[in-house]
C-alpha positions as CSV (number, residue, x, y, z in Angstrom):
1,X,-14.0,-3.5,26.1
2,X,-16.4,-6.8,25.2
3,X,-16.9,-6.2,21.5
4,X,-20.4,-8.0,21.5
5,X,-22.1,-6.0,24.0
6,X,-21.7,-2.9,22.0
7,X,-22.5,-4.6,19.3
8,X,-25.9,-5.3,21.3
9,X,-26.1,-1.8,22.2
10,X,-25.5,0.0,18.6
11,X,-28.4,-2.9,17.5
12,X,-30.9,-2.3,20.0
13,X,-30.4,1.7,20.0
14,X,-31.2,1.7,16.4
15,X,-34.6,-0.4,16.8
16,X,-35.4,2.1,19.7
17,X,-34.5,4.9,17.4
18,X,-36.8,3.4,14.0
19,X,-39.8,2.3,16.6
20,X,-40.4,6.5,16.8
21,X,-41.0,6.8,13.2
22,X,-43.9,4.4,14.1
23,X,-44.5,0.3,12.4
24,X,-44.1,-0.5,8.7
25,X,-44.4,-3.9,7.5
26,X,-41.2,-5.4,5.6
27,X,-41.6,-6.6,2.4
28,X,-41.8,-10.3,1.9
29,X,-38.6,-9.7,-1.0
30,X,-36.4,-9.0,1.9
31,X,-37.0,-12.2,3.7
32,X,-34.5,-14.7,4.1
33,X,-34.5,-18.8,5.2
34,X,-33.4,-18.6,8.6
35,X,-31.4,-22.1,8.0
36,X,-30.1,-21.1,4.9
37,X,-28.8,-18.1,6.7
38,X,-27.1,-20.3,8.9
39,X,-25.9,-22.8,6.7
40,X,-24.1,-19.5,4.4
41,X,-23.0,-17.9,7.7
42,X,-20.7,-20.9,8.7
43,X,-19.5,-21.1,4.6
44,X,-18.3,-17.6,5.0
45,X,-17.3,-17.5,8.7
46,X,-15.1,-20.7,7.4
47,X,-14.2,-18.9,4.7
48,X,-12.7,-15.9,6.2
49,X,-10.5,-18.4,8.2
50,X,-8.2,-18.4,5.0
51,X,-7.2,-14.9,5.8
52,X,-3.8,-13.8,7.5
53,X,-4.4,-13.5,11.3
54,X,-3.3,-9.8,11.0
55,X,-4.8,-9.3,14.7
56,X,-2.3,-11.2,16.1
57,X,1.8,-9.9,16.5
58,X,3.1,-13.2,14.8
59,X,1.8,-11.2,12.1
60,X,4.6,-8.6,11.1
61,X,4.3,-8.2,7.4
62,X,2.1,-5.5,5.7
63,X,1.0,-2.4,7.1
64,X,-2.2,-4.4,7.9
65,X,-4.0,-4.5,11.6
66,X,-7.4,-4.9,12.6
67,X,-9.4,-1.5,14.1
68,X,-10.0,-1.3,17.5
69,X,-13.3,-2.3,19.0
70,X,-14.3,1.0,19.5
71,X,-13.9,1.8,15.6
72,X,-15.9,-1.9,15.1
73,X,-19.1,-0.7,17.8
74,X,-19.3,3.0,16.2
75,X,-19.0,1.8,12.7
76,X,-21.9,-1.0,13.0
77,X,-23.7,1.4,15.1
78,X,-23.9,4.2,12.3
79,X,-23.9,1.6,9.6
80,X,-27.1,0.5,10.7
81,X,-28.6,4.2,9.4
82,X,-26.0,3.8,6.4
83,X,-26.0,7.0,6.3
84,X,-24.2,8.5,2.6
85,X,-21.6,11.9,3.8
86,X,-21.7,13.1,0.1
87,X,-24.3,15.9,1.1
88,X,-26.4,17.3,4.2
89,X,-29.3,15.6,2.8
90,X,-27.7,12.2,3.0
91,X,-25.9,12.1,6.4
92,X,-26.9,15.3,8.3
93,X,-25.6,13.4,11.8
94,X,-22.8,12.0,10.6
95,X,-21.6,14.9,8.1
96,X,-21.1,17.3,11.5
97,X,-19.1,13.9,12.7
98,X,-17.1,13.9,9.8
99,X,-16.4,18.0,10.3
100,X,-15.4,17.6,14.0
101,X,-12.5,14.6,13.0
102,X,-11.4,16.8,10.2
103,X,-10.9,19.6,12.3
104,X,-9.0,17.4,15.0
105,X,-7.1,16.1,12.2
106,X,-6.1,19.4,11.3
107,X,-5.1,20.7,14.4
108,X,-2.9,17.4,14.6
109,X,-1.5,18.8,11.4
110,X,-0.8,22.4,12.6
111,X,-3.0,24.0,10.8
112,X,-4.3,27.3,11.2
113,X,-6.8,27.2,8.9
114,X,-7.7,23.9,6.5
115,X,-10.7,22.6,4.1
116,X,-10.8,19.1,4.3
117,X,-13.2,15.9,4.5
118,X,-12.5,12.3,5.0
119,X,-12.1,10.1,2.1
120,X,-12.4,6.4,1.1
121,X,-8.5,5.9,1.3
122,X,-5.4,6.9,0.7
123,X,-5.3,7.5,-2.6
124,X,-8.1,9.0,-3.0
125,X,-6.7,11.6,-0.6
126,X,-3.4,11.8,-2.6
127,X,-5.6,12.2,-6.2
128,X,-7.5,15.1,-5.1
129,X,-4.5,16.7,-3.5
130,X,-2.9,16.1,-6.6
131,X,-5.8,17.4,-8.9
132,X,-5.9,20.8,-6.8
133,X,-2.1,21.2,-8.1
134,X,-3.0,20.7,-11.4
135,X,-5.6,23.1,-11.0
136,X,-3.6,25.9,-9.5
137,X,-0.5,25.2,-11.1
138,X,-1.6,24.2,-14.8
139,X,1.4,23.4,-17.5
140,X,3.6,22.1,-14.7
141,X,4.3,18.5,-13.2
142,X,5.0,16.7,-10.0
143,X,8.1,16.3,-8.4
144,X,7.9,12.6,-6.2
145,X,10.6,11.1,-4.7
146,X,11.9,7.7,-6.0
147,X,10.9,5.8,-3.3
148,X,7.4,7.6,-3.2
149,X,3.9,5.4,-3.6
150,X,3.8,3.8,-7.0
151,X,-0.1,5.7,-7.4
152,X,1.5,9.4,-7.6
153,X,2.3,8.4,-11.0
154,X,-0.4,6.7,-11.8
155,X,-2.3,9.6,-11.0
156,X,-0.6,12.2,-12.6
157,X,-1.2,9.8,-15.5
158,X,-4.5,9.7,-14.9
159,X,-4.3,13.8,-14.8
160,X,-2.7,13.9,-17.3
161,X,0.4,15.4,-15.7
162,X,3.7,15.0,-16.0
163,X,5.7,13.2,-13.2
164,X,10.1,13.9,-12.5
165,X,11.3,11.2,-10.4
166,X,14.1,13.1,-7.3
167,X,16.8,9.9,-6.3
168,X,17.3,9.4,-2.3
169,X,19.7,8.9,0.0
170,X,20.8,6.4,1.7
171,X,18.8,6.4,4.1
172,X,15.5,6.3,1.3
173,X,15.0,9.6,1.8
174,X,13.8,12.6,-1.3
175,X,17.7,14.3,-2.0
176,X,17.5,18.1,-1.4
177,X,20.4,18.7,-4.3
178,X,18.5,16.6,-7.0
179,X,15.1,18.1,-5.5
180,X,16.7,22.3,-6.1
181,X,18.4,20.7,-9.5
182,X,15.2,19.8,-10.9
183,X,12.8,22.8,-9.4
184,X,15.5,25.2,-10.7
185,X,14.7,24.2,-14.5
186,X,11.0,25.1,-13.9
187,X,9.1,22.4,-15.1
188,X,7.5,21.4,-12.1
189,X,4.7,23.3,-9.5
190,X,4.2,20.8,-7.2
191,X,6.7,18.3,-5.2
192,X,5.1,15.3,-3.3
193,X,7.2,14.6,-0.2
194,X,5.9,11.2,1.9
195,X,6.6,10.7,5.2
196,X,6.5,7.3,5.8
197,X,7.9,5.4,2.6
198,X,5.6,2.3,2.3
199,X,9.2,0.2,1.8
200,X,11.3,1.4,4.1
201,X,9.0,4.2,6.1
202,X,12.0,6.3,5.4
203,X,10.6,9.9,6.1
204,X,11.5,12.7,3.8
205,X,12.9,16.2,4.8
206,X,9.8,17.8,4.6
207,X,11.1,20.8,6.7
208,X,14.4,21.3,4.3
209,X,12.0,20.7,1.0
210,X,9.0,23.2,1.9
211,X,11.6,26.3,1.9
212,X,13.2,25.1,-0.9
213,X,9.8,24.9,-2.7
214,X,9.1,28.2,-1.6
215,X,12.1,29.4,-3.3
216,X,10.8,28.6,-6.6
217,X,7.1,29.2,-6.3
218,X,6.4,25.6,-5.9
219,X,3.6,24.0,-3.9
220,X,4.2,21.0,-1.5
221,X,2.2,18.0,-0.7
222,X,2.8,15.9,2.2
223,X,1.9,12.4,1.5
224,X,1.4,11.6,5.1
225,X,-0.8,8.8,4.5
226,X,1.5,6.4,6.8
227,X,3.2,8.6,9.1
228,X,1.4,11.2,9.6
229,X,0.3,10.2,13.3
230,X,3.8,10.0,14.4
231,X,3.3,13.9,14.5
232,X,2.1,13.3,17.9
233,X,5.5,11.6,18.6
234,X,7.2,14.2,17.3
235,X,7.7,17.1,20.6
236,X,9.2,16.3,23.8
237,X,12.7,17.0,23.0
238,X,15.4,17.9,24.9
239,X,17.9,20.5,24.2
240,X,20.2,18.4,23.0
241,X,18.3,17.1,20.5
242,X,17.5,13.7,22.3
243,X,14.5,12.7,24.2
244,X,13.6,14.5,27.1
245,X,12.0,11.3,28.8
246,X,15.1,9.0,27.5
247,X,11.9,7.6,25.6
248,X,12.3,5.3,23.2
249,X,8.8,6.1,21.7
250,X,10.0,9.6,20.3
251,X,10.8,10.0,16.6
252,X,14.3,11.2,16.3
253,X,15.2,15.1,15.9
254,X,15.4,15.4,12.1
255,X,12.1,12.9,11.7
256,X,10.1,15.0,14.0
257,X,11.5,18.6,12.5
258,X,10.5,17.0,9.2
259,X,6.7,15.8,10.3
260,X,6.0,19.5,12.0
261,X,7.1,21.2,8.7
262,X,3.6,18.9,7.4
263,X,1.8,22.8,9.3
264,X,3.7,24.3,6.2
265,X,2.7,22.3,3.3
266,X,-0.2,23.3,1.0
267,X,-2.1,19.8,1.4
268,X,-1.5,16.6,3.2
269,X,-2.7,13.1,2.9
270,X,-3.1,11.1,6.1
271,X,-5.1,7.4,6.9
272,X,-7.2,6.8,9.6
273,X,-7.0,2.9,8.5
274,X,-3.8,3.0,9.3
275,X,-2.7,4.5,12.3
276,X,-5.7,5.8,13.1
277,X,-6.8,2.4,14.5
278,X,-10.2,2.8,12.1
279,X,-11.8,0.6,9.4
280,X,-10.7,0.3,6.0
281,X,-11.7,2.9,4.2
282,X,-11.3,5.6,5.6
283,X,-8.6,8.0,4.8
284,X,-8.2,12.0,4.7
285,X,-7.4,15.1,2.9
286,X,-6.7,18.5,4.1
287,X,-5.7,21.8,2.5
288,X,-4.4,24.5,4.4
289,X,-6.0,27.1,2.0
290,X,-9.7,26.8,2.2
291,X,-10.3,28.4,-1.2
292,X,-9.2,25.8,-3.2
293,X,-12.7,24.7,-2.5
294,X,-13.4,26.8,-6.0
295,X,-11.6,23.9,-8.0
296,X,-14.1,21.5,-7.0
297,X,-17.5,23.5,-7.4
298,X,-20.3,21.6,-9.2
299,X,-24.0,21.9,-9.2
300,X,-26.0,18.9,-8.9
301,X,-30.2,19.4,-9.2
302,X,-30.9,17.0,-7.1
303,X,-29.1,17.7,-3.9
304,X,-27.9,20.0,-1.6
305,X,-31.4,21.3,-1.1
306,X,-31.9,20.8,2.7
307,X,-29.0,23.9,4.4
308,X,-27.4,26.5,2.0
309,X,-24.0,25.1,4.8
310,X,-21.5,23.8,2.7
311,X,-22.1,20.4,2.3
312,X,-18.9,17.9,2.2
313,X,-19.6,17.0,-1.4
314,X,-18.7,20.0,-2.6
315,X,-15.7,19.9,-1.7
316,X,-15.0,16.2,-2.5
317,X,-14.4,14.5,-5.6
318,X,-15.9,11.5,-4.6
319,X,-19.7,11.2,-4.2
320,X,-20.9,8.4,-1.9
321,X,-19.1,8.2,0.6
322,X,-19.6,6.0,4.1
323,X,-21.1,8.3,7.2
324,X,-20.5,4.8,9.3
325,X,-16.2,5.8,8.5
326,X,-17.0,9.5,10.1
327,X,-19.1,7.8,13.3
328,X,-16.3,5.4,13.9
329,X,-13.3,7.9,13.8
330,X,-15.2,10.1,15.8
331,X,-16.3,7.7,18.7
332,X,-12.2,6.3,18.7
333,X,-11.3,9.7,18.7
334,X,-13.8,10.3,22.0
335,X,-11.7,7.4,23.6
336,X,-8.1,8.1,22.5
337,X,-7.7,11.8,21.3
338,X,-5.1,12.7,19.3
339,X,-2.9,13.4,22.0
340,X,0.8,11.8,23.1
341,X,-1.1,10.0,26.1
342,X,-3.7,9.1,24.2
343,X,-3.7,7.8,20.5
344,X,0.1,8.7,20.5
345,X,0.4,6.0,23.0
346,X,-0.7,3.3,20.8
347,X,1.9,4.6,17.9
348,X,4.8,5.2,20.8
349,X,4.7,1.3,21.7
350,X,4.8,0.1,18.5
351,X,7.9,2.8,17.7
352,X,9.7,1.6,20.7
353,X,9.8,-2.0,19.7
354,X,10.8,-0.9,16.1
355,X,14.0,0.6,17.5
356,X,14.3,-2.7,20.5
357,X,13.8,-5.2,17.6
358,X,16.8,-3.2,15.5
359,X,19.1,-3.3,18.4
360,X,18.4,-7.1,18.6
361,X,19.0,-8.0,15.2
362,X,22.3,-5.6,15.5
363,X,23.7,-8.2,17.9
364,X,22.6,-11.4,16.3
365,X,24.8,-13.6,14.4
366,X,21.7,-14.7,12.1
367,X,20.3,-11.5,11.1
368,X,22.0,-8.3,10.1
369,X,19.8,-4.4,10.1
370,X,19.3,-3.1,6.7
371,X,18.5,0.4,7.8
372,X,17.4,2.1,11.5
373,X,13.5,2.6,11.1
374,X,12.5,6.5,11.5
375,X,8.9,5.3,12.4
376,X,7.8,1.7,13.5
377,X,9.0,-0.3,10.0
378,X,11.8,-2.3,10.5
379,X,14.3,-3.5,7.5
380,X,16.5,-6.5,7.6
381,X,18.0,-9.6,6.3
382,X,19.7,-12.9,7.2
383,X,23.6,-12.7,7.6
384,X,26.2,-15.0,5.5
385,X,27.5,-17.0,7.6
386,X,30.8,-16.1,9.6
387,X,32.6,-13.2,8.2
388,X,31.6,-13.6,4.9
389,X,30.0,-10.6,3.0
390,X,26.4,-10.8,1.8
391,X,25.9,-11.6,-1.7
392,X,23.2,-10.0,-3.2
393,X,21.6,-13.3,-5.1
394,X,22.1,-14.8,-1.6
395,X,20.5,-12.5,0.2
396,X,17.1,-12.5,-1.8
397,X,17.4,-16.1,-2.0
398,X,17.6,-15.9,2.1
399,X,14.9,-13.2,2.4
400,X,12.2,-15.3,1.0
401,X,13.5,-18.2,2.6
402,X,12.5,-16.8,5.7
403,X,9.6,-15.2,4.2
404,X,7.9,-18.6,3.1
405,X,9.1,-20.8,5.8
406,X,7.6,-18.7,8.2
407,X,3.9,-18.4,7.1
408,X,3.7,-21.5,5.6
409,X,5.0,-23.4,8.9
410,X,2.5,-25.8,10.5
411,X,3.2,-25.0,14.2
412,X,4.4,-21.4,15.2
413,X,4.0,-19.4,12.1
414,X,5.6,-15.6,11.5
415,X,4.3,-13.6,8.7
416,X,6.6,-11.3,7.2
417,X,7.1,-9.4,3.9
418,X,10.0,-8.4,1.5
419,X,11.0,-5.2,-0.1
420,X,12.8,-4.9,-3.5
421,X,16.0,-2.8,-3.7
422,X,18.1,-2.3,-5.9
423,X,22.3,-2.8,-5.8
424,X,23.1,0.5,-5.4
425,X,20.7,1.3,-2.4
426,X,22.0,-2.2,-0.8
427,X,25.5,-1.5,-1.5
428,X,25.1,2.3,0.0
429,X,24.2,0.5,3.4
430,X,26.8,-2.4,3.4
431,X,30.1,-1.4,1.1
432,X,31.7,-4.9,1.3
433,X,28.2,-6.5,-0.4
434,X,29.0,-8.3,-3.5
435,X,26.7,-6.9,-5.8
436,X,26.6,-9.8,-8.3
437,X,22.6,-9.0,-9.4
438,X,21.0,-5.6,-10.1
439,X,19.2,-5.7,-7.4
440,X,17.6,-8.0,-4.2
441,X,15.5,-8.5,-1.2
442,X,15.5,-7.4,2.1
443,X,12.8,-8.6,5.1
444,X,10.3,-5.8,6.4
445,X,8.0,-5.8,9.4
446,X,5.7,-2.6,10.1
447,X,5.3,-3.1,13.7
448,X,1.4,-1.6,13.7
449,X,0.2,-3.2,16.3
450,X,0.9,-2.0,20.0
451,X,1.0,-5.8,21.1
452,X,4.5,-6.1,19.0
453,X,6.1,-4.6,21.9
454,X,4.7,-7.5,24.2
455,X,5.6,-10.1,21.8
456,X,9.0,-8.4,20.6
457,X,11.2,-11.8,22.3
458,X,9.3,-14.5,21.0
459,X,9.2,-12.3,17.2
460,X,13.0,-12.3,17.0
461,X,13.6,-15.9,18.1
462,X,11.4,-17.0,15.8
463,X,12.8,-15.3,12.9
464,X,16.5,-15.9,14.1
465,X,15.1,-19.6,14.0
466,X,14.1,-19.3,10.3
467,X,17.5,-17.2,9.7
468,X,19.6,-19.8,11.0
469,X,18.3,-22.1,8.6
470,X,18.2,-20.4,5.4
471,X,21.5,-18.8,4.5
472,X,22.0,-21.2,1.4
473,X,25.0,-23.0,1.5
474,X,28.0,-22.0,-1.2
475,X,27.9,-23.6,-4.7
476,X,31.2,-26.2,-4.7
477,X,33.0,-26.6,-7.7
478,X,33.5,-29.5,-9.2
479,X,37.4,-31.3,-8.8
């Protein structure tokens, strides 16, 4: 689609759409130089050239893309109004938006019946999903995995409620036996399983932790705020377990038993930002008990005065929130429905070169897998040279060789990022590792973008260049 001309179009609808309410003069306060304008427009057009081209697929770092055009022309279009989705009264277009993507969202989720709204990310999504357990299970805490988002405990901080830490496999993943050792001393109401580690994008097993919650009277919140798309990757299976299609693009068997179980959990955290192909912020919450809307009641004399409807604020912690986030969802949603053909398409490419770029570094002699991916993040490091067995110091050392050659290269940069593990989770994945520091670095790439697939070749020769080249060479001792 050509960006600019819907651009035009969201522009020019709005003046048509103000010209009805008849002509108002503006206030001289609002008037600005027309060359200053131009002179601070190239300052912070130049500006933003110091950013990280995260549009482009030499850019496999953070779990950072640009949204889609779509997203860019519905967003402008609605922010023109800048309308406000905290009540009825301060978006009544864009609040019924907001209620038709939640309810897609939800059915996404496999929900039968959900409160929910959109929120201005992530975390926000997580907090309130989080407050609602405290609420309804006071004098408990949370059970997160060790691998889960640094916020949960920050939050429960914040709550002021008490957080256990489960260990994980070796595959990053929240360990059923410490999960049922911990639930079955009592002191916690709540377990927070993520699907989608930011690290590793390990996924947990949500569909072996929800009946073992159950078990114990415990409630369980799927922090789904990376993965949680990949639901729509998650049928088409065969009876053998494998993919019906030979597809590449399917999650495996346990990963998409473990992201259908998110239809059992009492809450779940999912971003639009990310896979969602949307704006930042815009993230979501849903709960699969529409009561809980009792923990959040409030009276405010000042709004909620135009429909006696439910407006979103009252079921929101946050007030002010962006209507523009609801328009922009909802037009990409118009265009790419949360379907396998549809949105799932842009998640299936970028899956399918996450397990094509694994096989690769499998069978190079520069680079060496540090774990399969279960969505589209991929985990790796440079190999030692030869035969030799990685050493842990080297490793790291290698890592953010790679790391810093690569983006700080004049001609044919790669943008990568690191993860921090520790021995123990390096030396569970690679038993002849000498483990001579606590822990180290390994190279990560969330494959985001669709285009990633397209680029996959020229990706892995470029960091098999950079890999080639940093392996430090042994210390020699002295005769």
């Amino acid at each position: 689609m050509e960006l600019g001309y819907w651009l035009g179009r969201g522009v020019e609808t709005f003046r048509e759409w103000a010209r009805t309410y008849g002509e108002f003069a503006t206030h001289t306060a609002m008037e600005v130089d027309e060359a200053a304008c131009e002179v601070a427009f190239e300052e912070l057009t130049a500006r933003l050239r110091g950013s990280y081209p995260f549009f482009h697929p030499c850019y496999a770092g953070q779990m950072l893309k640009p949204p889609h055009p779509v997203a860019v022309a519905g967003y402008a279009a609605a922010m023109l109004v800048n309308s406000n989705n905290h009540a009825l009264d301060g978006g009544p277009a864009t609040s019924v938006l907001e209620e038709e993507v939640v309810e897609q969202l939800a059915e996404m989720a496999g929900f039968t019946a959900h409160l929910g709204h959109l929120t201005s990310s992530g975390t926000q999504a997580n907090l309130e999903a989080l407050f609602v357990a405290r609420e309804s299970r006071p004098g408990t805490g949370v059970a997160v995995s060790a691998e889960a988002h640094y916020t949960h405990a920050r939050m429960c901080h914040l709550l002021g409620v008490p957080v256990y830490t489960v260990p994980v496999d070796d595959r990053g993943r929240m360990d059923t036996a410490g999960l049922e050792r911990l639930l079955s001393t009592g002191v916690a109401g709540t377990v927070v399983a993520t699907t989608g580690t930011t690290a590793l994008g390990a996924v947990d097993p949500l569909h072996r932790i929800v009946p073992l919650a159950r078990r114990y009277g415990v409630r369980v919140h799927a922090d789904a705020a990376y993965g949680g798309f990949f639901r729509l990757l998650a049928d088409g299976l065969s009876a053998d377990g494998l993919p019906a299609d030979g597809n590449q693009a399917h999650v495996a068997p346990e990963t998409g038993d473990a992201l259908r179980a998110i239809a059992q959990c009492d809450s779940v955290a999912i971003d639009p930002h990310k896979h969602g192909l949307q704006p930042y912020g815009c993230g979501a919450v849903l709960f699969g008990d529409p009561d809980v809307a009792r923990y959040f009641r409030h009276d405010s004399p000042y709004t909620y005065f135009t429909s006696r409807r439910l407006h979103l604020g009252e079921i929101s912690l946050e007030c002010s929130r962006s209507g523009a986030a609801a328009a922009a969802l909802w037009l990409t949603l118009k265009l790419l429905p949360l379907t396998p053909d549809g949105l799932g398409a842009v998640l299936a490419a970028g899956r399918r070169a996450a397990v094509r770029w694994t096989e690769l570094i499998s069978a190079s002699p520069y680079l060496d897998p540090y774990q399969p991916p279960e969505l589209d993040i991929v985990t790796y490091y440079p190999a030692a040279p030869g035969s030799s067995p990685p050493r842990l110091s080297r490793v790291g050392m290698a890592s953010e060789e790679v790391l810093h050659q690569g983006m700080n290269a004049e001609a044919d940069p790669v943008f990568l990022s690191v993860a921090r593990v520790t021995a123990g989770a390096f030396t569970a994945r690679r038993a002849d590792a000498v483990a001579d520091s606590d822990h180290t670095r390994v190279l990560r790439s969330a494959l985001m973008k669709p285009e990633s697939e397209l680029y996959l070749e020229r990706l892995h020769q470029r960091v098999e260049q950079l890999a080639k080249a940093s392996w430090p060479a042994p210390r020699r001792c002295r005769p």
